[in-house]
Residue, then its C-alpha position, 0 to 999 in steps of 0.5 A: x783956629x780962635x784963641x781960647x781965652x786963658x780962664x777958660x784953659x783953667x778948666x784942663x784936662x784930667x785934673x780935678x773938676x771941684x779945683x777946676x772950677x773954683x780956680x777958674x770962678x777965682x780967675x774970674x774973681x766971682x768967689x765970696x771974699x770978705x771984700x765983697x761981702x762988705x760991698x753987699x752990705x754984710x757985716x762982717x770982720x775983714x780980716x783974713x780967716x787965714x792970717x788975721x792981719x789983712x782985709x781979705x780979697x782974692x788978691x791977698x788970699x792968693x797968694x799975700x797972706x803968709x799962711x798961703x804964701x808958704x803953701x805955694x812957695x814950699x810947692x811951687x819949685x817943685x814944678x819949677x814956677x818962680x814963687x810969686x806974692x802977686x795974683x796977676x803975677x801968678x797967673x802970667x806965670x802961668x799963661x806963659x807956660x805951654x799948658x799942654x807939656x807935662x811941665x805945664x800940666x803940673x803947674x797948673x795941677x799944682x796951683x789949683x790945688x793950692x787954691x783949692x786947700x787954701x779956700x777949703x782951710x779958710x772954710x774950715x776955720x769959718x764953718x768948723x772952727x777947725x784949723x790945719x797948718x800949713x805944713x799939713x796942708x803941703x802934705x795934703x797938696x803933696x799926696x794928692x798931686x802924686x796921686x793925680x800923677x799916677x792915675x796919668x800913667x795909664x794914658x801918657x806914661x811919657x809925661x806922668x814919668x816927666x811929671x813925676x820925675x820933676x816933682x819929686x825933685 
């Protein structure tokens, strides 16, 4: 049987398909980040939206900027993934874990979220001139992971229990 390439694992099943699919653009690095945008010739500030101390690429978003950082810190123990600074970090962390066990599941439930809010956040701040805190952001995340839990529980009630179990812990 041929090895699906990672990236492509980040669109998994029963997760959100809006977070899988900027997750897996963001592993591909195809997403607008100021960076870029500077590379096309636009002119525009390339501080971060989230932070306004660094230039903003993918690789600060997720997970340098301390706005993010604190997002994924508070949250990532509690699908027990060692919190990381570093996207290639981050994502071998996450290559290494068995995708298919409730563990894994989470973890990535987890971390796409934790893009997904960021980026939605970053879009805010651009577009609405609306800002959340972090804490709020956690809340959200948080809510929205216990939701997704619970919709598994008709179809694995075995790992939306583990699941559970681990992060409310």
């Amino acid at each position: 049987m041929p090895t699906v390439p990672w990236h492509q694992t980040v669109w998994n099943k029963g997760g959100i398909p809006r977070q899988s699919f900027l997750s897996w653009l963001l592993v591909l690095n195809r997403y607008p980040t100021r960076d870029k945008m500077i590379g096309w010739g636009l002119a525009t500030s390339p501080l971060c939206l989230l932070c306004n101390v660094q230039a903003k690429s993918r690789d600060h978003l997720f997970f340098d900027c301390f706005y993010t950082w604190e997002i994924l810190s508070s949250l990532a123990r509690r699908c027990a993934l060692q919190s990381e600074r570093n996207w290639n970090k981050v994502l071998d962390q996450l290559q290494r874990q068995n995708r298919r066990s409730a563990l894994g599941i989470l973890s990535l439930l987890c971390w796409q979220s934790c893009l997904y809010w960021s980026w939605s956040e970053r879009n805010s701040r651009l577009h609405r001139n609306t800002f959340s805190s972090a804490p709020s952001l956690i809340r959200q995340i948080d809510r929205q992971v216990k939701d997704m839990i619970l919709s598994y529980r008709n179809a694995n009630p075995s790992s939306a229990s583990i699941m559970m179990q681990r992060w409310l812990t």
